[in-house]
N, C-alpha and C positions, 0 to 999 in steps of 0.2 A: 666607665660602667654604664650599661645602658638604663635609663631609667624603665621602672614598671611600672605601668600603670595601672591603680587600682581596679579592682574587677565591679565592686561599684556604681564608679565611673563610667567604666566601659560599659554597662547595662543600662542608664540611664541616656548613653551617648546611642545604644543600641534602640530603645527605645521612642526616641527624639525621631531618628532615620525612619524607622516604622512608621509612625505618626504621618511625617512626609511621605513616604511611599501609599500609604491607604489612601491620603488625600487624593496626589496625582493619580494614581488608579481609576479613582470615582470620575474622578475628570475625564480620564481616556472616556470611560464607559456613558457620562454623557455627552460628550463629542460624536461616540459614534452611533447614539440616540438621538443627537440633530441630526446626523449622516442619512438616517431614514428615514427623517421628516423631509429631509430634502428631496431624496433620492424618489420620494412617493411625491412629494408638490410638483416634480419633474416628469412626472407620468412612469417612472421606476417600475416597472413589472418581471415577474421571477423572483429568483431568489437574488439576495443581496449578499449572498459569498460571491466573494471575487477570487477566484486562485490565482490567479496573476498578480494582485495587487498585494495578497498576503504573501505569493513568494520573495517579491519585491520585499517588501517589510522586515521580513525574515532575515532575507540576506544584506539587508542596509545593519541591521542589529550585530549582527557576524560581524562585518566592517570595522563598528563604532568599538566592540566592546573592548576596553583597556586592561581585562581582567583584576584580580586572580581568578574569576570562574571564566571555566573554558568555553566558546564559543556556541557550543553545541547545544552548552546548559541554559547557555543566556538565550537562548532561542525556543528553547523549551518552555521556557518560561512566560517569551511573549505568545509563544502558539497559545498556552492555557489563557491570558491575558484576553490576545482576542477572540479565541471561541469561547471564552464568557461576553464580551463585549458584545459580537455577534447571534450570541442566543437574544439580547435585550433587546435586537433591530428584529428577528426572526428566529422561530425554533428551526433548524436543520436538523431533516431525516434522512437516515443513509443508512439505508441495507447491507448487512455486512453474512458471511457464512457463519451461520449460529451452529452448535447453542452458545449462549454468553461463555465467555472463556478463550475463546479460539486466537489464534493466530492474524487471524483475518481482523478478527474485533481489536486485538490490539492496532494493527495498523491502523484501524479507524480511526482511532482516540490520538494516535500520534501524527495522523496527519490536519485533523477536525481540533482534537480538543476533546477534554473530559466533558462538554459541556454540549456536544453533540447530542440529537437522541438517535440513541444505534437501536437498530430492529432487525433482529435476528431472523433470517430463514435458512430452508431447511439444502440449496442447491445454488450451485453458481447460475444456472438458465432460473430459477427464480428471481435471481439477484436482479438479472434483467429486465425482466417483466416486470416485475415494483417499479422499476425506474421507464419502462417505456409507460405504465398504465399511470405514469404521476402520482403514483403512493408514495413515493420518497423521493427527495430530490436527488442525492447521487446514491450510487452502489460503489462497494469496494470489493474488489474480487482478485484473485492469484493470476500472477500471469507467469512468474519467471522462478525456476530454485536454478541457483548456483551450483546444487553438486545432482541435481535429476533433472535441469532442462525447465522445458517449455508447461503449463498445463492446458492438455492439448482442448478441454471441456472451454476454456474462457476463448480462445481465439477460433476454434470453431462458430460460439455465440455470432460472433461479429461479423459472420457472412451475410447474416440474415438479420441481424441488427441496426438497428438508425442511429443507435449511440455514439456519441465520442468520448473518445479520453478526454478527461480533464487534468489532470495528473498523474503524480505518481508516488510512492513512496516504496520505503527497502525495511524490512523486518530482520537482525538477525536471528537467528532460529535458535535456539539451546533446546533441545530434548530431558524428557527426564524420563526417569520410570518409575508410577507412582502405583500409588495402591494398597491393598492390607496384610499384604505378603510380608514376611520378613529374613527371608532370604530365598536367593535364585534358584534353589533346587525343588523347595515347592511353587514354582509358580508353571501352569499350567500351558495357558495362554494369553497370548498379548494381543490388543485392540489398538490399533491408530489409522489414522488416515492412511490410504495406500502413498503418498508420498512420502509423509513422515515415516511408515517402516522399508522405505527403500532408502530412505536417508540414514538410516540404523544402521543397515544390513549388515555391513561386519561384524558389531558389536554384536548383534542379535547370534548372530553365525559359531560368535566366539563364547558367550555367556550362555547364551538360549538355544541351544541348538536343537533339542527336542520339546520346544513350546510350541503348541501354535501360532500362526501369525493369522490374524483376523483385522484384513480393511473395513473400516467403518466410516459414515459421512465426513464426520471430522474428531480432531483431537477431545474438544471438548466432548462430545460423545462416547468418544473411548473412554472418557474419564468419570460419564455419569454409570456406563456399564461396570465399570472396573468396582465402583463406589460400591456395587449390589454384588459385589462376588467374593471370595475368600481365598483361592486359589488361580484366578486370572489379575491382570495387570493392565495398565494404560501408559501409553508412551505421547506424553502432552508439555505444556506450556506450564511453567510454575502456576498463572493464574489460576487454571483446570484445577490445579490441584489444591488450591485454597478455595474453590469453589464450593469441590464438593471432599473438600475434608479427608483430604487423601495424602498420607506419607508417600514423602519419594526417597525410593530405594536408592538409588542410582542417578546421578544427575549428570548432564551432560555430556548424552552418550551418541551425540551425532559423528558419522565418521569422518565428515570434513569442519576443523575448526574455524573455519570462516563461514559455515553455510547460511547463506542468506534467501532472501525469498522479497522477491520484488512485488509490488502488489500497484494496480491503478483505478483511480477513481473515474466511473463511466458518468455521465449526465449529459444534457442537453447542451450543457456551456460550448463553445468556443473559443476559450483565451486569448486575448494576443497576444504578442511580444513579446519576452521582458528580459530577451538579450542573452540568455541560459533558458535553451528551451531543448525536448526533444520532439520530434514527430515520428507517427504510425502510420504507416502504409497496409492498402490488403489490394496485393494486384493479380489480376490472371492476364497469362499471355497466349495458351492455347499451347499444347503439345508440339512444339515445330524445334528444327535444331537451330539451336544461337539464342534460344530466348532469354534465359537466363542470362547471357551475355551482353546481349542489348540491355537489361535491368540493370546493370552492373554499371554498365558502361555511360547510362545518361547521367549518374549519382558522379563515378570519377571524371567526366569530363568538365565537372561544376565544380570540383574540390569539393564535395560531401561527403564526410564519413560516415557510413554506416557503422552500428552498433549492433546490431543482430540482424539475420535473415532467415525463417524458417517456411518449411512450404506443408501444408496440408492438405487431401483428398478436397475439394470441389463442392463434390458429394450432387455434380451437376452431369455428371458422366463420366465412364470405367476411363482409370488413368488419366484425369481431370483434372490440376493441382492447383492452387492461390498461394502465391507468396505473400507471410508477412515480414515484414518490413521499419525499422525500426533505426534513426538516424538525427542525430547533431543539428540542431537548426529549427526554421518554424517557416510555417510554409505562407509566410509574408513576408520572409527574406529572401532579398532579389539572385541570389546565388540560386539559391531552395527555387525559388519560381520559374525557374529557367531549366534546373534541371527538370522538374515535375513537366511541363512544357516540351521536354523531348521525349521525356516517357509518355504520355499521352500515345506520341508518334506508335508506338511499338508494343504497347501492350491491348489486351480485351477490353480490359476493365482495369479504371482505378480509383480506389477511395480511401479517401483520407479520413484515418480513422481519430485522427488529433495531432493538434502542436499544443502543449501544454506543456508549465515549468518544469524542471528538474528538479530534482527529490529534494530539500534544503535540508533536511534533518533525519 
């Protein structure tokens, strides 16, 4: 018979571990308070986030962990850990698409840390601007959904942009539909960002078929309007709707169940390394036949996989296009250098928009 152990015991045993764990903690967090004493007696200038060092960290933690907590959680855990630790070397500010609530803000927090300060604006091309005028040190902005594509506002930016990627992170998306409505027959009209109600569509199609559908900046927005109405609704992010006090009717009403939404963080960095990387490309070739094909062709003649390739108007002259570009590798690895090396050969222009880790959590 298997013995029980008093529950007690097990509180005081629970207790003890606590004890240990706050200690160690304090310790991380003055470690990484000599980190930038040093890093400053060393002539250290900028900011003192390293994304490459934390993805490293991140994923040495994955590695190590023996469970019963899963991987993902144990990771989560050191993020909070060191964007507390990191706020105590430096406060980090990072632009995210407001208002608080959004989608956008949560990737913030999961890629930085609760411990961030996020500062809300009101457009992805402001998001840039903060970051090119040094008001913040990075931006976090949309770049990718899983069941609508590209958003074509973030990668058009980067024509005329100096920024780079620094990373990147993955949101998955749940929908809800909130507000003071209490059932679907009177509700009127619905508010959400134009992606999120093309992410709906079915369900809107099926349920709402005579509501209006009203794009607004973002989710959060849909959900301060929704908050002032009796008869309209918002289609947002569970957070939105504990913001602003809002019942959700309907929850989880996106029509693809994996819909995800990629997001990357812009700033001045250039990362190196760290072995699991991806890089952005934005190339023009000029209107000729084969060019796409030479693009193609200097990536497979290196073994390069690409991961997305989309092309966008120029906006430099009628039927003008820039391929962007998006591929496995970092362009300090000598495959990657070789190939970039023959592209050179065959295209207008190329710029490397970043090699930066891969998403770890």
């Amino acid at each position: 018979m298997t013995n029980i152990i008093p529950l007690s015991e097990l509180r005081d045993k629970i207790d003890k571990i606590d004890s240990e764990i706050l200690q160690l903690i304090n310790q991380r967090a003055s470690c990484a308070m000599e980190v930038a004493k040093t890093k400053i007696a060393e002539g250290g200038k900028g900011t003192f986030y390293r994304p490459d060092r934390e993805a490293l960290v991140l994923r040495r933690i994955k590695e190590l962990n023996p469970g019963p907590l899963s991987d993902d959680t144990s990771a989560r855990f050191f993020r909070e850990l060191m964007s507390s630790c990191l706020a105590l070397e430096e406060p980090l500010e990072v632009a995210f698409l407001g208002p608080e609530g959004t989608f956008t803000q949560q990737a913030t927090f999961k890629h930085f840390g609760q411990a961030v300060q996020s500062i809300p604006v009101s457009t992805i091309d402001e998001i840039f601007t903060e970051v090119e005028n040094q008001h913040c040190q990075f931006g976090v902005v949309p770049v990718e959904n899983s069941t609508e594509g590209v958003i074509t506002h973030t990668l058009d930016r980067f024509i005329t942009s100096p920024l780079k990627i620094c990373g990147e992170v993955e949101i998955r998306v749940r929908h809800n539909l909130m507000g003071h409505v209490e059932k679907l027959e009177d509700i009127t009209e619905v508010f959400s960002h134009q992606q999120s109600l093309a992410q709906c569509r079915q369900w809107l199609d099926t349920h709402l078929p005579n509501a209006v559908r009203t794009a607004v900046s973002s989710n959060a927005e849909a959900a301060r309007l929704a908050a002032d109405s009796q008869n309209k609704m918002a289609i947002a992010g569970e957070v939105a709707a504990s913001l602003y006090q809002l019942n959700i009717l309907k929850s989880n009403i996106e029509d693809a169940s994996d819909n995800t939404t990629r997001f990357i963080i812009i700033g001045q960095q250039e990362p190196p390394s760290t072995g699991m990387d991806k890089t952005s490309l934005l190339v023009s070739t000029g209107n000729h036949a084969g060019s796409l094909h030479q693009i193609l062709g200097s990536f497979a003649q290196h073994g390069i996989c690409l991961s997305h390739i989309e092309s966008r108007p120029s906006k430099q002259g009628l039927w003008d296009y820039v391929f962007f570009i998006d591929f496995k590798g970092h362009k300090e690895d000598s495959e990657v250098c070789a190939a970039l090396e023959l592209l050179k050969q065959n295209v207008n222009l190329l710029n490397i928009l970043g090699s930066y880790p891969k998403a770890v959590i």
